[in-house]
C-alpha positions in Angstrom: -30.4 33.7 -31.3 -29.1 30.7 -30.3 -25.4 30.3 -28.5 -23.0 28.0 -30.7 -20.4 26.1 -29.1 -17.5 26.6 -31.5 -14.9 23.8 -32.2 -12.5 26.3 -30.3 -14.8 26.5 -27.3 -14.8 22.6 -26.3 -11.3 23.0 -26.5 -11.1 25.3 -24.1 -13.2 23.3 -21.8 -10.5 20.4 -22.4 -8.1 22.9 -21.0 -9.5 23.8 -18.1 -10.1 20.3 -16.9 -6.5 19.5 -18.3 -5.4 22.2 -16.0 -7.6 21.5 -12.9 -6.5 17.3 -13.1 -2.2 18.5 -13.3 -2.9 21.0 -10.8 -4.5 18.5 -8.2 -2.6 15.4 -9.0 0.9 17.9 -9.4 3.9 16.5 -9.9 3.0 12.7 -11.0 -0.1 13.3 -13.8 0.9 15.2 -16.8 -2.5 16.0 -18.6 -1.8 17.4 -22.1 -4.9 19.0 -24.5 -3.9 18.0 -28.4 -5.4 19.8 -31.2 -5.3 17.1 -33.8 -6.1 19.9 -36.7 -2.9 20.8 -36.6 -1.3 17.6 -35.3 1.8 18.6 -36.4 2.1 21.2 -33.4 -0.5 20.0 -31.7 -0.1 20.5 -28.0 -2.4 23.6 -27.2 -1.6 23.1 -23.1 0.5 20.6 -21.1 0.6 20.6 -17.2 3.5 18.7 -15.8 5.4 18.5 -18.9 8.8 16.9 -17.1 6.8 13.5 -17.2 8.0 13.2 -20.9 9.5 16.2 -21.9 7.2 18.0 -23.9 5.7 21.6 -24.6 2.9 24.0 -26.1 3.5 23.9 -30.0 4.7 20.2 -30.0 3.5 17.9 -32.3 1.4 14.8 -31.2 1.8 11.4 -30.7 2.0 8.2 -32.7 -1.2 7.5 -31.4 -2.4 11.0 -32.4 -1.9 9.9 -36.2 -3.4 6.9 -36.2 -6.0 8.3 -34.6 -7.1 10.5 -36.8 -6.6 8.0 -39.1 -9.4 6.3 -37.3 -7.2 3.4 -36.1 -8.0 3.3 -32.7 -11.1 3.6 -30.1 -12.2 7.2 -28.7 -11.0 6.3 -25.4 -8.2 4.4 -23.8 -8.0 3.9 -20.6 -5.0 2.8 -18.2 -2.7 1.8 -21.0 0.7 0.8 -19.8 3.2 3.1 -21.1 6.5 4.4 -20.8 8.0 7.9 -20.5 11.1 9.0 -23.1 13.7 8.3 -20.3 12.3 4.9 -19.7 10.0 5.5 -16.5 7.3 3.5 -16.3 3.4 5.5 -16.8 -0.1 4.9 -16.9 -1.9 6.5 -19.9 -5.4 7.4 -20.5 -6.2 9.1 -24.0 -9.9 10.5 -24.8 -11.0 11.3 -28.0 -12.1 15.4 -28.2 -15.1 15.5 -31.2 -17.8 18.4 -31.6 -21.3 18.3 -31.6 -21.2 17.1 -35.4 -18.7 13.5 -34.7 -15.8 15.3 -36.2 -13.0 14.3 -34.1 -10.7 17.9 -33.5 -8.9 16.6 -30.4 -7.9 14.6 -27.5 -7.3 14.6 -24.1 -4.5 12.8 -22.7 -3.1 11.7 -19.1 0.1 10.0 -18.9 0.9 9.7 -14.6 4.3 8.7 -13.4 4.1 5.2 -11.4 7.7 5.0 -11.1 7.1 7.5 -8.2 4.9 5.1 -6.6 6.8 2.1 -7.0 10.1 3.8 -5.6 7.8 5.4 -2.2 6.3 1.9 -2.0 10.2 -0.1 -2.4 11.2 2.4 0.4 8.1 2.0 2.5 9.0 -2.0 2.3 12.4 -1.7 3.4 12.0 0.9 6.4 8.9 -1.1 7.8 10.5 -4.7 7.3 12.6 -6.5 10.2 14.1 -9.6 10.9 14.9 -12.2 13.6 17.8 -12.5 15.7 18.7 -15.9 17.1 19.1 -15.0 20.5 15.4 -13.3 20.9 13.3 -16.1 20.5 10.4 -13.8 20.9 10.6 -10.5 21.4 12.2 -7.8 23.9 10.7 -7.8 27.5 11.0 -4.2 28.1 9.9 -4.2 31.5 11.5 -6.4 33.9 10.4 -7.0 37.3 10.3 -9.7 39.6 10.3 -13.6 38.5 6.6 -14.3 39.7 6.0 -10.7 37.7 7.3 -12.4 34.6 5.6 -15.5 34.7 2.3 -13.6 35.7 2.4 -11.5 32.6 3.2 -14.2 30.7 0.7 -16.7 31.5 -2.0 -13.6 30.9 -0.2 -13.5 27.5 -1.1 -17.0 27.2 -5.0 -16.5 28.1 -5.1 -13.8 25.9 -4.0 -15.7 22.9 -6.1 -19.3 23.5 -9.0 -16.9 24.9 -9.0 -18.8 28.2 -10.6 -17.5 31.4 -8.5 -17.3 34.5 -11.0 -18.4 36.5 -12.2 -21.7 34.2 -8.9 -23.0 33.8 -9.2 -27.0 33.6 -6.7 -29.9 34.2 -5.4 -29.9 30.5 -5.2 -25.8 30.4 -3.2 -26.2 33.4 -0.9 -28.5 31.6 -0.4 -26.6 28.4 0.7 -23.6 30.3 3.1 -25.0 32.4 4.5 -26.9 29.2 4.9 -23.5 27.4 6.1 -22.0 30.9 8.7 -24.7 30.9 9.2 -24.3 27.1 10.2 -20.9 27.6 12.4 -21.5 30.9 10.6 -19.7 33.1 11.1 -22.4 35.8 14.9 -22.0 35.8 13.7 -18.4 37.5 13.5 -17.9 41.4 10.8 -19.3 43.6 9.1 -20.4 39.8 7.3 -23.7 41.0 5.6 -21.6 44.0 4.7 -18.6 41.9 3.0 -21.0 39.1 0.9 -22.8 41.8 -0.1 -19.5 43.7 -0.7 -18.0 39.7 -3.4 -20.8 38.8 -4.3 -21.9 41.9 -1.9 -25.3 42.2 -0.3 -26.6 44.9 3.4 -26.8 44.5 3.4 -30.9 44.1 0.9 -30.6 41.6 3.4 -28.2 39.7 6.1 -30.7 39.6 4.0 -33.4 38.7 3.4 -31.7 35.7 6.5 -30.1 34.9 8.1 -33.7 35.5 5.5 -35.1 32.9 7.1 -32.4 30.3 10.5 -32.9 31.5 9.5 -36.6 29.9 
């Protein structure tokens, strides 16, 4: 004898994975079982049931009527939607039918984006920043001696154009003491010898150069 999967039994298997799906994606995913038989007081489970309100024993949907009235597809997948109270959802409906077509049932996901869009509004607003006129840059927050400074920031310098110390030509040379002069670090102490003894200048050759960007 043969087992027979009764119209009851797939059902039941809706459940479970109804169950297992609002269990895993608890609180945002409300995953609801209908037993459109009885569409009346359909809802045979419901996990999650704040998203819109509902309980076992209540009636389906609009969509629930017209789809047993064969109005729309067997399954519908990331519809926008909207909860009762006006938050905004994604929806997924499936189509439930037995081993002879007959649709009995469907299985129906609505999950709460609004929770997503407010975690993603707060993640933008504690992450963002803005400029202050008097940092041009950012915050040196270690501060040692004026050839320190200029050191670490003409290695800032090779590190962004991806120039070797040791390769440095006549025009590197020039572009850093522009942006060394750009960003007054020859208004600091003893600057003009700690640039030439940095990259290997002698200290005319320094004002040369810092005279040609003066203009």
């Amino acid at each position: 004898m043969t087992n027979r999967i009764t119209d009851n039994d797939l059902l039941g298997y809706y459940v479970q994975v109804a169950k297992a799906l609002g269990e895993m994606f608890a609180p945002v995913l409300e995953s609801v079982v209908h037993d459109l038989r009885k569409p009346s007081h359909s809802i045979i489970a419901i996990y999650n049931g704040h998203i819109t309100g509902r309980k076992i024993g209540d009636g389906t949907s609009d969509l629930g009527y017209k789809r047993i009235k064969g109005e729309l597809p067997d399954e519908m997948i990331n519809y926008e939607n909207e909860s009762p109270i006006g938050r905004k959802l994604k929806s997924t409906t499936v189509a439930i039918r037995n081993k002879r077509g007959k649709l009995i049932g469907t299985l129906s996901l609505n999950m709460d984006v609004s929770y997503f869009e407010e975690v993603t509004m707060f993640l933008s607003h504690f992450v963002s920043s803005h400029k202050i006129p008097y940092l041009e840059k950012r915050e040196r927050f270690y501060i040692g001696s004026p050839r320190d400074d200029i050191n670490a920031f003409v290695k800032e310098i090779l590190l962004q154009k991806n120039w070797l110390h040791n390769k440095l030509g006549k025009a590197e040379k020039k572009e850093i003491i522009r942006l060394l002069y750009a960003n007054n670090y020859f208004s600091k102490r003893s600057a003009v010898s700690s640039v030439a003894e940095i990259l290997n200048m002698s200290r005319p050759t320094v004002y040369r150069y810092v005279r040609g960007v003066q203009g």
